[in-house]
C-alpha positions in Angstrom: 0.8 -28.5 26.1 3.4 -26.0 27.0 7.3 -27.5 27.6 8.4 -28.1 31.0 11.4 -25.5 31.1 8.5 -22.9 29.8 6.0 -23.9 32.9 8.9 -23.4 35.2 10.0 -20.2 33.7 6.1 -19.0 34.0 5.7 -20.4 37.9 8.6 -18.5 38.7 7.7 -15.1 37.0 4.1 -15.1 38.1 4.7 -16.0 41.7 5.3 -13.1 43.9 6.6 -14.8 47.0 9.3 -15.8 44.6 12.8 -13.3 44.7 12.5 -9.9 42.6 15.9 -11.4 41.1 15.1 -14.7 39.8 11.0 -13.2 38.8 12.8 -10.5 36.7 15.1 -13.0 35.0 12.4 -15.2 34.1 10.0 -12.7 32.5 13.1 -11.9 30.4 13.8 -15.6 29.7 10.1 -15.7 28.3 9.9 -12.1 26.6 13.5 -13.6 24.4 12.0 -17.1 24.2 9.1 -15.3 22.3 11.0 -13.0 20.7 13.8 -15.4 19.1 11.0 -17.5 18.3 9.5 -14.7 16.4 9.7 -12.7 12.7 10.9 -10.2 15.1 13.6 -12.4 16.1 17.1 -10.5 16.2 21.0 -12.6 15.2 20.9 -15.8 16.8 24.3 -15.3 18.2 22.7 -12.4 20.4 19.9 -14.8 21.9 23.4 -17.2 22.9 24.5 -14.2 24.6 21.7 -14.5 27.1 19.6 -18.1 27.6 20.8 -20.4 28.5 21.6 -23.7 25.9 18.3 -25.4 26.8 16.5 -22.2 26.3 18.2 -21.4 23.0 16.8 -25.0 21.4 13.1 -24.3 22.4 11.2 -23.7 19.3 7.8 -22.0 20.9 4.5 -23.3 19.4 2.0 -20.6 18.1 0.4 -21.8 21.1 2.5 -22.2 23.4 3.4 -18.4 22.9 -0.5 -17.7 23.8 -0.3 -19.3 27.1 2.7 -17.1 27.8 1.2 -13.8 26.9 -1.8 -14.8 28.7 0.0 -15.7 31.5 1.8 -12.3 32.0 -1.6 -10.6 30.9 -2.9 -12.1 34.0 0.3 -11.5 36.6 0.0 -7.7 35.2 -3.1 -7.4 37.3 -1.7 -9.4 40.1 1.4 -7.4 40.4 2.0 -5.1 43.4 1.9 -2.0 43.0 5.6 -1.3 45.6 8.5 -3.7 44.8 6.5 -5.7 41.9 7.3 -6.2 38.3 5.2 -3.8 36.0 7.5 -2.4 33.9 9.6 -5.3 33.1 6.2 -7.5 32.0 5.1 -4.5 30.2 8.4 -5.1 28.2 7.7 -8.9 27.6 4.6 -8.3 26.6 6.2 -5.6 23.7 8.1 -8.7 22.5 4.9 -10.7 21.5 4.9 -12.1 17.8 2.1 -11.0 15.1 0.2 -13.7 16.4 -0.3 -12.4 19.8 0.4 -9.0 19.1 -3.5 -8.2 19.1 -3.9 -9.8 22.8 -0.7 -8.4 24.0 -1.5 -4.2 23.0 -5.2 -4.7 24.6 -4.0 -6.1 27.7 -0.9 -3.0 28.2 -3.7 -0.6 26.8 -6.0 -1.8 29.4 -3.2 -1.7 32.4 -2.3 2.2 31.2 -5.8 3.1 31.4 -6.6 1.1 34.5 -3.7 1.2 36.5 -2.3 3.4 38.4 1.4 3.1 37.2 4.7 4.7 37.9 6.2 7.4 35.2 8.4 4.8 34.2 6.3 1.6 33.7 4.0 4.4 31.8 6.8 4.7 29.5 7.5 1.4 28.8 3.3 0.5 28.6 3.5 3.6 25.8 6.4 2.4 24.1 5.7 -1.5 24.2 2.3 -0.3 22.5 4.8 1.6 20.0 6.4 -1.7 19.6 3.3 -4.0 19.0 1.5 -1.8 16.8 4.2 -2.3 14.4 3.1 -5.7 13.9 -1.0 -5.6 13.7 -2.8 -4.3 10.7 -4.5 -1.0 10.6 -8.2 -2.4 10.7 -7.1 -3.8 14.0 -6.2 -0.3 15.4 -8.7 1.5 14.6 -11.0 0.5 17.1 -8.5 1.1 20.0 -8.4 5.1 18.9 -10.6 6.4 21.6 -8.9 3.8 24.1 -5.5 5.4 22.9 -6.7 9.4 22.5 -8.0 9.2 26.4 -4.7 7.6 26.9 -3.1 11.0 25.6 -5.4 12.8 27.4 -4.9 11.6 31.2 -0.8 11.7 30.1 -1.3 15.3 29.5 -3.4 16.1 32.1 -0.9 14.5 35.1 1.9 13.3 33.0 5.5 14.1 32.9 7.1 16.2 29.9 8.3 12.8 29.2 5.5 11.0 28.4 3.7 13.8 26.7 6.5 13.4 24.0 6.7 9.5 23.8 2.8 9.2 23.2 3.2 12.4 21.0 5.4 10.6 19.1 4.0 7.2 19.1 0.0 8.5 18.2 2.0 10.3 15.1 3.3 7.5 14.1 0.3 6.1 13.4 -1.1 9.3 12.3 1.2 8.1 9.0 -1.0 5.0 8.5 -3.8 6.9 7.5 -6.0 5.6 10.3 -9.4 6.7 10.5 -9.7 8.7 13.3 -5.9 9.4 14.5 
């Protein structure tokens, strides 16, 4: 069962009659909540910085962090594509722990293939992959190679300079983990 303070964090980031203000502050509540509750998980002192004191004493359950990434999986699809939130749950999403990690990647993978996204939410979908891939082991990447090479593809076909060089960058990355098929 997911904590109070976490359902209303997750009514108010997945609701888009909700203002662009308080929606953006609560996906960024969650992606921290996940993240200091993570092996990712930076100083404590800079998670003070930001949440509040009820916010900083949540420990997250492994499944309790599920139900989050689900959740933002889901609003991904929901969002609008003028004056909605793609880029900043395409960040949360990056912050997911090993234990999501795997749900997380497929579901931005999906939304860059699917979607038809801004430069910039492109950019953060590329680099949030970047991110998550750091924390899934090779076997689990291998099949999303084809997913990830079309990726490349479409960014060079209609992409910016940019993005060509952040998913450059990011496929040679993994090129160094002697992936089949990279």
């Amino acid at each position: 069962m997911i904590q109070d303070p976490i359902r209303l964090l997750l009514d108010i980031a997945c609701n888009t009659g909700v203002d662009l203000r308080q929606r953006r502050d609560a996906i960024a509540n969650l992606a921290l909540l996940i993240e200091k509750n993570s092996i990712r998980a930076d100083r404590r002192s800079t998670y003070q910085e930001v949440l509040s004191r009820l916010l900083i004493e949540i420990c997250l359950e492994e499944s309790e962090k599920i139900e989050i990434i689900n959740h933002l999986c889901a609003q991904l699809e929901l969002e609008p594509e003028e004056h909605g939130l793609v880029a900043e749950i395409l960040w949360a999403l990056g912050k997911s722990d090993v234990g999501q990690s795997m749900i997380a990647l497929r579901c931005i993978l999906e939304c860059a293939l699917r979607m038809r996204l801004k430069e910039s939410e492109l950019r953060q979908a590329i680099l949030s992959l970047d991110d998550l891939s750091s924390a899934v082991e090779d076997h689990q990447l291998v099949p999303l190679l084809p997913d990830l090479k079309y990726l490349r593809a479409s960014i060079f076909a209609s992409g910016t300079e940019g993005n060509r060089n952040t998913i450059d960058s990011y496929l040679s990355k993994l090129s160094k983990r002697n992936l089949r098929g990279v």
